[in-house]
KOLTOR-505040 format. One record per atom (N, C-alpha, C): x, y, z; residue in three letters. Coordinates in steps of 0.001 Angstrom, whole numbers, plus 500000, padded with zeros to 6 digits. Layout:
BEGIN
XYZala ...
***
This chain:
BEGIN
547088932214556604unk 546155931096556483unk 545801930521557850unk 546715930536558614unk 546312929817559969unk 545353930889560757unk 546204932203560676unk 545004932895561474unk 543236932466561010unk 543169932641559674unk 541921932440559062unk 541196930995559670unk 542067929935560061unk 541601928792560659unk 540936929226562032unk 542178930078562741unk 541417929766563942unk 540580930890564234unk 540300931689563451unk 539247932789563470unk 537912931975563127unk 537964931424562174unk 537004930622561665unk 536657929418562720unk 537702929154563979unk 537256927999564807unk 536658928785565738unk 537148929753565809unk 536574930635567441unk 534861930840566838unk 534642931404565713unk 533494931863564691unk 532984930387565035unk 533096928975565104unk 532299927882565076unk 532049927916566731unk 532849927863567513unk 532830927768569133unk 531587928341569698unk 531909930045569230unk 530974931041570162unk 529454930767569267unk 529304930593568232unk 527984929936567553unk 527388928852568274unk 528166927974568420unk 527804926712569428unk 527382926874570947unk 528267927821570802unk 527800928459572790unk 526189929440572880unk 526453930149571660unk 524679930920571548unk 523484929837571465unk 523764928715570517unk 522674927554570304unk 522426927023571699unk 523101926597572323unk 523252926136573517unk 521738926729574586unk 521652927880574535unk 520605928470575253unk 519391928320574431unk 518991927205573691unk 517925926745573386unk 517018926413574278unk 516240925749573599unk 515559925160574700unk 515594924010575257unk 515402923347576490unk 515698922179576620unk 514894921570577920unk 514394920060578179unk 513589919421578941unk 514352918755579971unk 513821919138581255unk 515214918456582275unk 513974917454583207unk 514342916156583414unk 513445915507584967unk 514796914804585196unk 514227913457585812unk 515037912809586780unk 515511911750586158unk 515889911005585268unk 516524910106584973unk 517264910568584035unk 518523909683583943unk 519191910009582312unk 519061910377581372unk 519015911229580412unk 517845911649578869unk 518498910996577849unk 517761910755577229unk 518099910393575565unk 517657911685574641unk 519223912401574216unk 518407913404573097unk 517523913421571968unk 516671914279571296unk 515859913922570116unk 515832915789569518unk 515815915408568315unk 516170917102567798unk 514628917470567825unk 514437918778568111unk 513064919635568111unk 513650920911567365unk 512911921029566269unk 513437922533565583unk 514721922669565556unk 515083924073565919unk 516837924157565934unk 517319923740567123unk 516628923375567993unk 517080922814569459unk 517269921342569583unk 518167921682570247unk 518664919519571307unk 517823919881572412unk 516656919144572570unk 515961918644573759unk 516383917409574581unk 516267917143576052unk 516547916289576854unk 515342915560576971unk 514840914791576461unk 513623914399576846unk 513825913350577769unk 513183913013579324unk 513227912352580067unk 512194911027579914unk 512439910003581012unk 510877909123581142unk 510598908790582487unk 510060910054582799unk 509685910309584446unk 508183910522584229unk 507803911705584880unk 506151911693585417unk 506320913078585269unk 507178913966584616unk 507173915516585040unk 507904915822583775unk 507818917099583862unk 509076918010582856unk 509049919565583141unk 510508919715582991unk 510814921150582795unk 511716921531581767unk 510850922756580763unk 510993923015579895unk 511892924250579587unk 512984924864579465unk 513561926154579528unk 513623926553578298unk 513241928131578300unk 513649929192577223unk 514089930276577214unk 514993930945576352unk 515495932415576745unk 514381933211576675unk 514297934427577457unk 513798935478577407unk 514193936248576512unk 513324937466575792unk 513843938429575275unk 514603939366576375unk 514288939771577675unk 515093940332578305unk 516080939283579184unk 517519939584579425unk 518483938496579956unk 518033938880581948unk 517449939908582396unk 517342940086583232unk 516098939843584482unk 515345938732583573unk 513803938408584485unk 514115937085584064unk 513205936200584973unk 512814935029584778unk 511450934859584813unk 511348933992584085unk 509486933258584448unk 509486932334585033unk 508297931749585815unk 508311930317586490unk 506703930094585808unk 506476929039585012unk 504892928466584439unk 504388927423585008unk 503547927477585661unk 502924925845586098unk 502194925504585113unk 502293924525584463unk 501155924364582791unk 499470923504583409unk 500451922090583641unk 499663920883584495unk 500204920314585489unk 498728919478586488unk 497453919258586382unk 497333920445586586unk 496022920935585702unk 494988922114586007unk 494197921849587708unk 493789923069587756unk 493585923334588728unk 494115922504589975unk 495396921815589969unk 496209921811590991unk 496417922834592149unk 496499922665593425unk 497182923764594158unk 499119923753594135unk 499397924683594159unk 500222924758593689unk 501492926190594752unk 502732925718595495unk 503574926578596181unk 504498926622595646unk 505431928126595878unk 506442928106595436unk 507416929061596234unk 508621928295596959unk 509333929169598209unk 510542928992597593unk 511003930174598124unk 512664930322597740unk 513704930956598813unk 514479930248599272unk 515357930410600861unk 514046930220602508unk 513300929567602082unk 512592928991603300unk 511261930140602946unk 510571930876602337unk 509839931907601886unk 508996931695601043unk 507803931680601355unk 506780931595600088unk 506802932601599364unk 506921932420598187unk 506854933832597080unk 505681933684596306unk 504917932644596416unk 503736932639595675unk 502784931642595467unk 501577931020595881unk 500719930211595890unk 499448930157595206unk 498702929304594470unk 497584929322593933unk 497437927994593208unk 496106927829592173unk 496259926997591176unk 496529927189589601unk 496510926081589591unk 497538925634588304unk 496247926029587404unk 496652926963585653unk 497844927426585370unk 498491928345586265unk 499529928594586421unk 499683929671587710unk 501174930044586813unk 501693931730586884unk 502854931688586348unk 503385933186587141unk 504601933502587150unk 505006934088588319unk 506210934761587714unk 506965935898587619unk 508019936925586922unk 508973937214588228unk 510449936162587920unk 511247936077588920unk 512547937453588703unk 512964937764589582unk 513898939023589437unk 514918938348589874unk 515069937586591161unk 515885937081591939unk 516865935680591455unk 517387935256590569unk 517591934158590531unk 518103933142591714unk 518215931977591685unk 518859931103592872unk 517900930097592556unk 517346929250593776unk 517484927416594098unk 515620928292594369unk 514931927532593576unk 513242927975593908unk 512662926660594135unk 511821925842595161unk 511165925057595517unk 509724925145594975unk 509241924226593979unk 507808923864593869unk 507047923011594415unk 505997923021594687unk 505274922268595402unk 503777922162594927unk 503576920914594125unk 502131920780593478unk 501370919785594303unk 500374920349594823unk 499181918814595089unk 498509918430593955unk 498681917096594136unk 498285916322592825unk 496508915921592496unk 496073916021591944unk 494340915579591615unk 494323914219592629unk 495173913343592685unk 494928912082593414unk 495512912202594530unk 495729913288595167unk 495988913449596481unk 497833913463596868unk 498134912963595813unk 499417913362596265unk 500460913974595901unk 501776914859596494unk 502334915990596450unk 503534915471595485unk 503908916682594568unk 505207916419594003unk 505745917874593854unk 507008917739594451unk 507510918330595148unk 509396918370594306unk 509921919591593912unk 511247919626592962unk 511644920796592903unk 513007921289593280unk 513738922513593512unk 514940922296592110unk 514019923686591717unk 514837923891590520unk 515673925211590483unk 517375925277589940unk 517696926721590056unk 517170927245588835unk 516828928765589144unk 516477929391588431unk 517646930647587598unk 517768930536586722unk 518980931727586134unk 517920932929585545unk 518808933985585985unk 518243935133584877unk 518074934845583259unk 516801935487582418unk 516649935141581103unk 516095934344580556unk 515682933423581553unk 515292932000581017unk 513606932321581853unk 512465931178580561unk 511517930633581276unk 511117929505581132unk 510705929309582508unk 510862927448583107unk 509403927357583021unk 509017926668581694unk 507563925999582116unk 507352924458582818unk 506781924478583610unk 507257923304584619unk 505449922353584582unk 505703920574584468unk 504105920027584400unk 504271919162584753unk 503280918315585824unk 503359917058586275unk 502142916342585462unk 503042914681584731unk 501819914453584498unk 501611912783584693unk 502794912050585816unk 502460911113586426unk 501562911147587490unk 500374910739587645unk 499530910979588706unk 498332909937587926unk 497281909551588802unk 496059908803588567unk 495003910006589082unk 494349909981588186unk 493033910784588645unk 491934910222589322unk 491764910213590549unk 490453910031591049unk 489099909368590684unk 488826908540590750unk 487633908033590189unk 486450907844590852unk 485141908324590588unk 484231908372591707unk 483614907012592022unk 483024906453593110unk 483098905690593835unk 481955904691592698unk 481963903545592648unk 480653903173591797unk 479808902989592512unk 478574902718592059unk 477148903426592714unk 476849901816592301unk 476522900904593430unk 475801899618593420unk 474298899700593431unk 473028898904592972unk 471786899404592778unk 471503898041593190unk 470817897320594393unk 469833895987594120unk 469146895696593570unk 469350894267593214unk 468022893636592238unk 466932893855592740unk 466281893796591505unk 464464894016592146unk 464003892537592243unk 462887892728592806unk 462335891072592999unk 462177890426591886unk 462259889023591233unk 462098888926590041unk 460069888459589861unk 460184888807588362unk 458366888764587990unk 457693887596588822unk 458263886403588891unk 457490885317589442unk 456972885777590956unk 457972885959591988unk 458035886520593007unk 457218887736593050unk 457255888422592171unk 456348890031592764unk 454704889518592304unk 454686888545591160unk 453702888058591227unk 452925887569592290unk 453097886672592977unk 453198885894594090unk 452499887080595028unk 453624888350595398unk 453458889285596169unk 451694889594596087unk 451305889973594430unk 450065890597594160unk 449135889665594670unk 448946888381594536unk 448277887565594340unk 447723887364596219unk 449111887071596696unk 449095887578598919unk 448179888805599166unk 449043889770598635unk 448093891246599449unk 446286890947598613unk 446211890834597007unk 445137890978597017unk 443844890267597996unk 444140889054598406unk 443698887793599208unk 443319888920600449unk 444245889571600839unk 444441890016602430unk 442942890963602180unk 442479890676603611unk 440600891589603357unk 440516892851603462unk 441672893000605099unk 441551894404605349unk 443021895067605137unk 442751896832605010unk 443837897450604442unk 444681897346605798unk 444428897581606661unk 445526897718608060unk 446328896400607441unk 445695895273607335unk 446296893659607476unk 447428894239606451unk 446923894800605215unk 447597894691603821unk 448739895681604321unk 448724896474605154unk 449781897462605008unk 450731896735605885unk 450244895969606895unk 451508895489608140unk 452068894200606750unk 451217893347605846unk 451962892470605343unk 453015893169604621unk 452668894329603683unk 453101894776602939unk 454813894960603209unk 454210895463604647unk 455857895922605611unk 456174894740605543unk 456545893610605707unk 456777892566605801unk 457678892170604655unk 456674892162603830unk 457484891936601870unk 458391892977601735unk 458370894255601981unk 459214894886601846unk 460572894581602736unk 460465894765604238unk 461593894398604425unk 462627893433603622unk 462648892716603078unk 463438892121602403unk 463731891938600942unk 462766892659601232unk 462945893337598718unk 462884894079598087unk 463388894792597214unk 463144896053596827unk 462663895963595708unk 462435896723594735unk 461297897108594010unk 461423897933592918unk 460858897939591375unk 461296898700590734unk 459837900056591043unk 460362901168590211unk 458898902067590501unk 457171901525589885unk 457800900888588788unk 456556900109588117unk 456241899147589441unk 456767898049589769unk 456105897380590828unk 456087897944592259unk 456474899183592711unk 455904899510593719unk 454566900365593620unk 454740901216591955unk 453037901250591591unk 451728900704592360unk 452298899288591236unk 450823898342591355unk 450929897647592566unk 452009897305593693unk 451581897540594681unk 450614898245595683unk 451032899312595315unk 450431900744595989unk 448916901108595880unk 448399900582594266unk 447147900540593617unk 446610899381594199unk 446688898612594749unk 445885897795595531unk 444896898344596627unk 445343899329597445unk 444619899929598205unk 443815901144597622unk 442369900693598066unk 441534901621597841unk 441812903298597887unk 441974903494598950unk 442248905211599246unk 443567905774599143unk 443425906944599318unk 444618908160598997unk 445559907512600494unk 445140907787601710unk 445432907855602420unk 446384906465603077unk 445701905442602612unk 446559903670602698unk 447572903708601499unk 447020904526600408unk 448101904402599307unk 449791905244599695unk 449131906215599972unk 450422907307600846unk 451201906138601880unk 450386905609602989unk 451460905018604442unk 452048904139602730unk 451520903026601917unk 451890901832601353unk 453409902862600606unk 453270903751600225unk 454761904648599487unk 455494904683600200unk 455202904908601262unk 456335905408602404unk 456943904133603188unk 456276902919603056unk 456488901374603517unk 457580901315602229unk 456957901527600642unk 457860901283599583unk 459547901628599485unk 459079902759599577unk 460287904061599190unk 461496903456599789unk 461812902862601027unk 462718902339601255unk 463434901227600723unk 462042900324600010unk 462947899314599100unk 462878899198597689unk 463018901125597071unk 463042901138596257unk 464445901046595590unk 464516900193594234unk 465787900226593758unk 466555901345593209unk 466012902566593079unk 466214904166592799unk 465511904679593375unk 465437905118594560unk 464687905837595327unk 464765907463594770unk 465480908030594251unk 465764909082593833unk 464439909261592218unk 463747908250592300unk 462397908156591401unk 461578908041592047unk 461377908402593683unk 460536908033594787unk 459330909014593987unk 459849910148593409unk 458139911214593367unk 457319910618591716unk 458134909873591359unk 457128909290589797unk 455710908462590618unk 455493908050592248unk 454732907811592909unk 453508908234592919unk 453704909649592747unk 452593910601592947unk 451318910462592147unk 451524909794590761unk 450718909320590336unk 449386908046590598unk 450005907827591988unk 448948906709592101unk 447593907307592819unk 448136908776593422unk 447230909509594231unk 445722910038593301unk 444629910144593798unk 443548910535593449unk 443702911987593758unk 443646912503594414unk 443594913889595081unk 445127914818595058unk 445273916114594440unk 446070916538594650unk 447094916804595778unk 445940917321596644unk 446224917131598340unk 446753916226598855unk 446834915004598076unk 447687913850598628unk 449342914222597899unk 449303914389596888unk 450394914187596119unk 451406915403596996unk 451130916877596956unk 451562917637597792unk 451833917322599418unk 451438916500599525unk 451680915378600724unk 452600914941600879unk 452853913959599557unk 453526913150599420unk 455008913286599086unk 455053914733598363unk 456104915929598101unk 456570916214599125unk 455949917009599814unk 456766917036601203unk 457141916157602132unk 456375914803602692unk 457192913953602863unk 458743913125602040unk 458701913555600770unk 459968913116600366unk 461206914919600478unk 460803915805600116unk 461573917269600924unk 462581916524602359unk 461267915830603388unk 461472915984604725unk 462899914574604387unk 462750913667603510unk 463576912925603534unk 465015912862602856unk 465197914016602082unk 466050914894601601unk 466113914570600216unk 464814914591599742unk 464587914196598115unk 463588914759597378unk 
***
């Protein structure tokens, strides 16, 4: 009877020792376990994780970079790069020992963790404390308000000659910008193709979207102007 005990304890031991090579989540602080399937996972509360699993063969390893995507991404082992690129990136280790990763992060900065590697096992490895980049916001000035651009029409129309109207014009502009509708009917004040063109090019600078500088073209009579007017905005990188 006793043998049968401790046959039956050794039979519980070495069972416990096979489960063991489950899978399991390793970072940097203390873990609190939580059951996943037939596995005890370590789940951490860091900014990263590494995930281990047996191989079907006991004699290779894997190394997985999962995330950030398209991260750049190093990986040296005894002072040696063995392999560089971006993320997903995954790599078939022969060698086991102490392997150094090295991810640049989307927000510029590096995280960096030397993990040993054993035969049999694969380490999917992901960073996912980081801030992503945000592009810069794009400020737009007010346009003049209606009373004021009123005002404007009411000045230039008064003014007799076009030279006068174009130096005032410069004038109002320096200090206001303009939606495309009111640099329009600005522009339509002057008789010809040719005062209407300099009056765009006085505009365009205080336009509040200049990147709508060619909806302009419409004020032109003559094609020949508008193709003009095209290439002067080309020459201005628009």
């Amino acid at each position: 009877m006793r043998k049968i005990k401790v046959l039956a304890l050794m039979v519980l031991l070495i069972a416990g020792l096979i489960s063991a090579r489950g899978q399991h989540v390793q970072c940097g602080t203390p873990p609190y376990p939580v059951s996943v399937g037939p596995y005890q996972v370590n789940q951490y509360a860091d900014n990263y994780y590494v995930i281990t699993e047996p191989l079907p063969d006991p004699h290779v390893s894997l190394i997985m970079i999962a995330e950030p995507h398209q991260s750049f991404v190093q990986i040296f082992h005894v002072g040696r790069l063995v392999v560089q690129g971006t993320v997903p990136l995954s790599i078939k280790i022969a060698r086991p020992g102490h392997y150094k990763v090295i991810i640049r992060l989307p927000d510029g900065s590096v995280w960096s963790k030397t993990i040993f590697i054993q035969p049999g096992f694969r380490y999917l490895i992901g960073v996912t404390g980081y801030s992503t980049p945000q592009p810069e916001p794009v400020y737009y000035p007010e346009p003049v308000s209606d009373a004021e651009f009123a005002r404007m029409l009411r000045q230039l129309k008064k003014t007799p000659f076009s030279s006068t109207r174009l130096r005032l014009l410069r004038s109002m502009a320096a200090g206001h910008y303009f939606t495309i509708h009111q640099a329009k009917l600005l522009a339509k004040i002057f008789d010809f193709d040719s005062d209407r063109l300099e009056a765009c090019k006085i505009l365009f600078y205080s336009l509040v979207y200049p990147e709508d500088a060619y909806m302009l073209a419409s004020v032109f009579t003559f094609d020949s102007t508008r193709e003009e007017w095209f290439e002067w905005l080309r020459e201005q990188g628009y």
